[in-house]
C-alpha positions in Angstrom: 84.1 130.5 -38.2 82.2 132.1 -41.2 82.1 130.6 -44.6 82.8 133.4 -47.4 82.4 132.1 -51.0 85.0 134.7 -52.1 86.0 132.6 -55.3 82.7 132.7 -56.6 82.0 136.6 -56.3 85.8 138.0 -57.4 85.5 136.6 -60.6 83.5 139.5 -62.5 83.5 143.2 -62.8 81.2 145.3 -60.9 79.9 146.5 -57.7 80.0 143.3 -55.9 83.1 141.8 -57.0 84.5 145.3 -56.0 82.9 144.6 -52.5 84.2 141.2 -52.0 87.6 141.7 -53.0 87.9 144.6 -50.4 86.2 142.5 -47.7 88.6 139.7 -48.1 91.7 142.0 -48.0 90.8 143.5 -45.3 89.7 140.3 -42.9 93.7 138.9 -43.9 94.9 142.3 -43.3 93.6 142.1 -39.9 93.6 138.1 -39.0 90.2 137.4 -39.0 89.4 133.9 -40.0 87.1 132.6 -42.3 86.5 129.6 -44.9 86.0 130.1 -48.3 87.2 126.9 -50.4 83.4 125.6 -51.1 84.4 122.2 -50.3 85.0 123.1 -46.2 81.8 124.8 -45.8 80.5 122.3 -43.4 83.2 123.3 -40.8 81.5 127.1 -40.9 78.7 128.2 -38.3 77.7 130.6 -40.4 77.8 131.9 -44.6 77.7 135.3 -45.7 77.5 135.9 -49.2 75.9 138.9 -51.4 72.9 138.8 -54.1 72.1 135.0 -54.0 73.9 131.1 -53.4 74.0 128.1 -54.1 70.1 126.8 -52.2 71.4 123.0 -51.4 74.9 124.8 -49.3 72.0 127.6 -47.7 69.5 124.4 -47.3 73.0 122.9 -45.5 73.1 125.8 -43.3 69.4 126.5 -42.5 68.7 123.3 -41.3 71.6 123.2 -38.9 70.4 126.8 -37.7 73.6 128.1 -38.9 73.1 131.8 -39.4 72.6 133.2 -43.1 74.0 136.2 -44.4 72.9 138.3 -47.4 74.0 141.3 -48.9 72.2 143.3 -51.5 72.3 145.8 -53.4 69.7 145.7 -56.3 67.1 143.8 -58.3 65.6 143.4 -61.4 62.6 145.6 -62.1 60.3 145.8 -65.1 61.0 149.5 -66.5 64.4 148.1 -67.3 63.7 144.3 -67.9 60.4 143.4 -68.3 58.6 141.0 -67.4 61.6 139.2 -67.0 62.4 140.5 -63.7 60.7 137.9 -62.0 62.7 135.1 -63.2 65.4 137.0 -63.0 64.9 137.6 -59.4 63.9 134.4 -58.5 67.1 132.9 -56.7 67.5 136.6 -54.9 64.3 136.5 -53.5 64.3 132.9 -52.8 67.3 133.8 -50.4 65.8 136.6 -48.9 63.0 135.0 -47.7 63.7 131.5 -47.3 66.8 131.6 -46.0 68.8 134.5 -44.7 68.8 135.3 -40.9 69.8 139.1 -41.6 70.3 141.0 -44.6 72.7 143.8 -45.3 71.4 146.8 -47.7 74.0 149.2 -49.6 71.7 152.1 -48.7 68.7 153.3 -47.3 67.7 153.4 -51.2 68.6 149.7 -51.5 65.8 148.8 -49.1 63.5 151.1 -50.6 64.4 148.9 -54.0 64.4 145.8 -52.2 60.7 146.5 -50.4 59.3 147.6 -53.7 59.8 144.4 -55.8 60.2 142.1 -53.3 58.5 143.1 -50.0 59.3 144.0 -46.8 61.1 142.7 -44.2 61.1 143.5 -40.0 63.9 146.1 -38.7 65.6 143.5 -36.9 66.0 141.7 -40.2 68.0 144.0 -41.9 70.9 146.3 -41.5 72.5 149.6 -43.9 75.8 149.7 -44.1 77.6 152.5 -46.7 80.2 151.1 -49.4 83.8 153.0 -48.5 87.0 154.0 -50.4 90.5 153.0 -49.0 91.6 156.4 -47.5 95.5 155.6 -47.9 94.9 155.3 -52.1 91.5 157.9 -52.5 92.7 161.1 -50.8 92.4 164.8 -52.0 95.6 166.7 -53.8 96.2 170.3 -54.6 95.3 170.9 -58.3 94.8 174.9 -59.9 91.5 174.8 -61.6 91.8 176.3 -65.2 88.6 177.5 -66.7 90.3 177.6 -69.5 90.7 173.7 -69.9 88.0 171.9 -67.8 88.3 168.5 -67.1 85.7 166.1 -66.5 86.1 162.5 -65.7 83.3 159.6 -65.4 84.4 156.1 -64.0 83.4 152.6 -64.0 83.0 149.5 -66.3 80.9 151.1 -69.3 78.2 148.4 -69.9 74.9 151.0 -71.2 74.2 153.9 -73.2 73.1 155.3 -70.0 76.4 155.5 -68.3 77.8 157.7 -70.9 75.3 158.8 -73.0 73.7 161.8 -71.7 77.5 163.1 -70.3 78.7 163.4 -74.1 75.5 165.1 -75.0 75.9 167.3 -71.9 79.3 168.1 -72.9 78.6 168.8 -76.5 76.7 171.7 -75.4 79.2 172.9 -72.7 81.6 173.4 -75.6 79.5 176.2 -77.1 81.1 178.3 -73.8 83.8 176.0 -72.4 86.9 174.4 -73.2 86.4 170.5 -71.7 88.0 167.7 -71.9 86.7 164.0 -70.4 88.4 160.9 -69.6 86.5 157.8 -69.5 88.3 155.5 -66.9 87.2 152.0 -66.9 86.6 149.1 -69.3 83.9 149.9 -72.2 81.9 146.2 -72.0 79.5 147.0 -75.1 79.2 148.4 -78.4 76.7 150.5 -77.9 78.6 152.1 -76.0 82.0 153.3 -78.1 80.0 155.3 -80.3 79.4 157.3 -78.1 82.9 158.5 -76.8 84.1 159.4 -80.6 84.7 162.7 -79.7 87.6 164.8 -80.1 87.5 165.9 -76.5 86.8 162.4 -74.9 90.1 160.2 -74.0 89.3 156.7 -73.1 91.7 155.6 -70.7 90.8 151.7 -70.5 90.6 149.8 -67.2 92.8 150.9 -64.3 93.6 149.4 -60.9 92.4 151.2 -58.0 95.7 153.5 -57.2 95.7 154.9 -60.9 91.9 155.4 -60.9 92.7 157.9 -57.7 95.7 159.3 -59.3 93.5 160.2 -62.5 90.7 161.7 -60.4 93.4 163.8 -58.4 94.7 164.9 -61.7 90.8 166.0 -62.9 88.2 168.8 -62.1 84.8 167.6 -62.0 83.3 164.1 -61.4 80.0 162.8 -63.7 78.4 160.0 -63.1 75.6 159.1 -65.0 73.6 155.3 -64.2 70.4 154.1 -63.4 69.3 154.0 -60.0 72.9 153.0 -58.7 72.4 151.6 -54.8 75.9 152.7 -53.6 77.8 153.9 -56.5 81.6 153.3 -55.4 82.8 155.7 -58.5 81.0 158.9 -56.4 81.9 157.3 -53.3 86.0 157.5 -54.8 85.6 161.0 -56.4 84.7 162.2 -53.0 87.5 160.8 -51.3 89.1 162.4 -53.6 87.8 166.1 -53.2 86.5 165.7 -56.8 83.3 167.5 -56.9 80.3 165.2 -58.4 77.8 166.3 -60.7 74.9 163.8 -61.8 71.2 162.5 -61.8 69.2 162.6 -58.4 68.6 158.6 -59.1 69.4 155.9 -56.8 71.3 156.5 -53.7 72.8 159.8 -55.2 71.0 162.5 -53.1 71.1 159.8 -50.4 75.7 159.6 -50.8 75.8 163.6 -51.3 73.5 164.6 -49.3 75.9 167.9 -48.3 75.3 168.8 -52.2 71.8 167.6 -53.7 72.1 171.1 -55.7 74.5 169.5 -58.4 71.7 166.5 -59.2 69.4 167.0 -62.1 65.9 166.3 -61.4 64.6 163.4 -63.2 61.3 161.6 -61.7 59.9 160.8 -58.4 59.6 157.7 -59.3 61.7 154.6 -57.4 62.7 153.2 -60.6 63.9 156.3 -62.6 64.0 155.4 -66.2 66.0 156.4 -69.3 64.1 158.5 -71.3 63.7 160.8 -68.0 67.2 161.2 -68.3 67.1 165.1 -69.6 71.0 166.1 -70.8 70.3 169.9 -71.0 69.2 169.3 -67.1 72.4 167.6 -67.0 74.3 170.3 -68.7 72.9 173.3 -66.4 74.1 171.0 -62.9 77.6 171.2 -64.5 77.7 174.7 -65.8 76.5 175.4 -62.2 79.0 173.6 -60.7 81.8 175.2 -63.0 80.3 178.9 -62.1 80.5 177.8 -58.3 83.7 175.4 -58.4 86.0 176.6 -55.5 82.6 176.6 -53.0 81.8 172.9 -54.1 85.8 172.0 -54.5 85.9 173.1 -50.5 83.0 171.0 -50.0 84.0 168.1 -51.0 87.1 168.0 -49.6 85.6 168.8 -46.2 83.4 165.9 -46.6 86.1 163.5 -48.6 86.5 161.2 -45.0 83.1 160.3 -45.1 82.3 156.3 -46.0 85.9 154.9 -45.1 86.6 151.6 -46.5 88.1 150.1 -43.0 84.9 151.1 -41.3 82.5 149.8 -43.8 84.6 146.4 -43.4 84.3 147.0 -39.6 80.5 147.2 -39.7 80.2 144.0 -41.7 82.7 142.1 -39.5 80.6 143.2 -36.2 77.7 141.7 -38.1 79.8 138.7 -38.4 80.9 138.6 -34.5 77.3 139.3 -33.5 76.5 135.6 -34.7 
């Protein structure tokens, strides 16, 4: 039996909580047992657990031979934090090497992340396996598209100027030819954030569960998501479920999810760690005026493509990992 430190990884908001949450559901959903009070982790023969544990429960396992799972997504690098990453990364890559048997990347972009700041790893080390949406709550629904009230929506839990940012700026200058309107859904964690959603046209919605974040996507045109070098981004990931056209920056794992529609990305650097000031609005602007000009091509597209990365294979893939050891 597999030892799953669930409690410690649910607590927060995020990509990974997101992740865990979803796993956990979906192993009781379909009976699959595993251990995940901290205290019974002796009984396991193997732990998964993502970005980095506890080293004297991994020492535990290691020296038993007990396989050691790890999932990541991404690290600290120095455009963004200095030369702080190292410390910062310290327990990750401690894990990555030391310890764990295989480790699971969100994307092939993930690895590429991974390799650069930490090194490589063999093939037979690693798997990719693709974040997914539940199909039953993110599905696609008839809405009429009104040029003449445009709206744009951008989720997730708002924690830098670079998640919203450039989109208001964007926006501004879509008003000088369009009528738009966009709803921030999800929590805004800092300041420096809210000044930048006090605009008549923005409506901040606040934090939503999962079946109202679908219902307001349903209910909206055009998806933005603005973010530095995202490894999986699950708010794209649910727009396209959705049938919601996605317009954004070619950073991260974004040309790598949409890869039937790299045309709506704004260029921003070759670079593997894009950075802030190479985040151009105007560029930004012209991907969504192009998507607005083209809407019912892209609306078709999407919703053709809206069954890719499916929640209960995603789960699948990591619980044949799990059987595998």
């Amino acid at each position: 039996m597999i030892f799953i430190p669930f409690k410690t990884f649910t607590k927060n908001v995020g990509g990974p909580s997101t992740f865990m949450r979803y796993l956990r559901e979906h192993m009781v959903t379909n009976d699959y047992s595993f251990i995940e009070d901290e205290e019974d982790y002796r009984k396991a023969d193997s732990i998964f657990f993502p970005i980095s544990y506890n080293g004297a429960i991994l020492d535990f396992f290691k020296s038993r031979g007990r396989p050691i799972i790890q999932r990541l997504d991404g690290v600290y690098y120095p455009s963004k934090h200095g030369i702080k990453y190292l410390w910062l990364n310290r327990h990750i890559k401690r894990d990555y090497f030391k310890y764990s048997d295989l480790i699971i990347f969100q994307s092939l972009y993930s690895r590429t992340e991974c390799f650069t700041i930490m090194g490589e790893i063999k093939e037979d080390r690693y798997k990719i396996i693709h974040n997914g949406t539940d199909k039953g709550i993110f599905f696609p629904a008839e809405k009429e598209f009104n040029r003449e009230n445009i709206i744009f929506a951008t989720t997730g839990s708002f924690r830098n100027r670079d998640m919203i940012e450039p989109v208001v700026l964007a926006l501004d200058e879509l008003l000088k030819s369009y009528s738009v309107e966009l709803k921030v859904i999800g929590p805004i964690i800092e300041d420096e954030v809210k000044k930048f959603v006090n605009r008549e046209y923005v409506k901040c919605l606040g934090k939503k569960n999962t079946v109202e974040i679908a219902e307001e996507l349903r209910k909206s045109d055009i998806l933005v998501h603005c973010q530095l070098n995202p490894a999986c981004p699950n708010s794209v990931i649910e727009a396209l479920s959705c049938g919601l056209p996605v317009v954004g920056f070619d950073t991260g794992a974004m040309k790598e999810v949409l890869h039937f529609a790299p045309e709506l990305l704004a260029d921003v650097s070759d670079e593997v760690f894009k950075q802030y000031k190479d985040f151009d609005y105007k560029k930004l602007a012209d991907k969504m005026i192009f998507c607005i000009e083209n809407y019912h091509r892209y609306r078709q597209l999407f919703i053709k493509n809206s069954n890719l990365y499916d929640l209960k294979e995603c789960c699948g893939a990591y619980i044949d990992v799990f059987n595998s050891f």
